[in-house]
N, C-alpha and C positions, 0 to 999 in steps of 0.2 A: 810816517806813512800809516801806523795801524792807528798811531791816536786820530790822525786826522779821519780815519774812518767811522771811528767812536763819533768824532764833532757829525760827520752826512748823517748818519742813524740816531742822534738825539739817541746816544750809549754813555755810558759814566768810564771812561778809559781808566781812570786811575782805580775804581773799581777793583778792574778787571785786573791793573798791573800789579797791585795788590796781593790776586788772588793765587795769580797767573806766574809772579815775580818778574817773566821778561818778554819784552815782543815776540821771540822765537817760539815762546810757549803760547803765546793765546794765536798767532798764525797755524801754530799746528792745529788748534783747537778749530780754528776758522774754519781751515780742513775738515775736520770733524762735522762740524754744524752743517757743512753743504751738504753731507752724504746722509745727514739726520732725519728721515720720514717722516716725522710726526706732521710736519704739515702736509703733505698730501693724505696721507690717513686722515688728519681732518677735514680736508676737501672733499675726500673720499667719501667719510660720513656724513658731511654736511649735503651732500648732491643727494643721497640717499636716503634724507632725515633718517640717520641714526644716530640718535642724540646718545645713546650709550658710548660706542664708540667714540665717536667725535670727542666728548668729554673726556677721552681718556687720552684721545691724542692731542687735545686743548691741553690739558694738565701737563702733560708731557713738555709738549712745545713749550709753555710759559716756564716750565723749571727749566730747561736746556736754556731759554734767555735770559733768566735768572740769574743762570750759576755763568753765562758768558755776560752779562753786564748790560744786554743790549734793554736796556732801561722803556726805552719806546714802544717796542713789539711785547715787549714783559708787561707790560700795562695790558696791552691790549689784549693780547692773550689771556691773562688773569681775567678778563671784564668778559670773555667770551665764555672762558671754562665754569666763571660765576653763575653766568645764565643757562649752562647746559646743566651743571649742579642744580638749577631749581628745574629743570626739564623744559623751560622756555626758550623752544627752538625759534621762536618768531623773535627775539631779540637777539639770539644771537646770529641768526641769518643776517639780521639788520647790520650786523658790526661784523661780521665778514669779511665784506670788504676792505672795511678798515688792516684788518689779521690780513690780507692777502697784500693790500700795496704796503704795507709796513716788510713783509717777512719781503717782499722783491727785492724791495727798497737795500732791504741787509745784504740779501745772496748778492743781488747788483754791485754793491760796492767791496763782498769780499770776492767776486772777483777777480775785480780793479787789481788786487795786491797779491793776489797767489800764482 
């Protein structure tokens, strides 16, 4: 069940079982990730071009995917918080969308299992 979630989101499960030691721990963690703000605070910012903000709840979001494995969204997140770090909000508006159907794409499927 939770690896087969890892395989929908293009996540490194073993990663995470590693990190995590057992399914029961990174579903609680899953938990965790749903009630985690960062990406609306980037939304939040990003509507608002407030490229300060935004970068900081970019950064945020890409560590929380990070330290949960989800490999996919951590890229893209990393690629967004890069261009707010150089203050190039016109590219990272561009990959936006990318950071929005990837983060669904997650919460989607850690629904499926909680």
């Amino acid at each position: 069940m939770v690896e087969q979630l890892y395989k929908n989101i293009d996540g490194n499960y073993n990663e995470a079982l590693s990190r995590m030691q057992n399914d029961e721990r990174i579903i609680k963690y899953l938990k965790f990730f749903i009630e985690d703000t960062s990406y609306e605070e980037l939304k939040n910012a990003m509507n608002c071009n407030d490229t300060k903000n935004a970068f900081i709840a970019a950064h945020t979001l890409k560590g929380v995917c990070k330290n949960m494995a989800f490999t996919s969204l951590s890229s893209v997140a990393q690629e967004i918080t890069e261009y707010l770090r150089e203050d190039n909000y016109e590219k990272a508006l561009e990959i936006f969308p990318e950071v929005t159907k990837k983060y669904n794409l997650v919460i989607d499927q850690i629904k499926k299992i909680i």
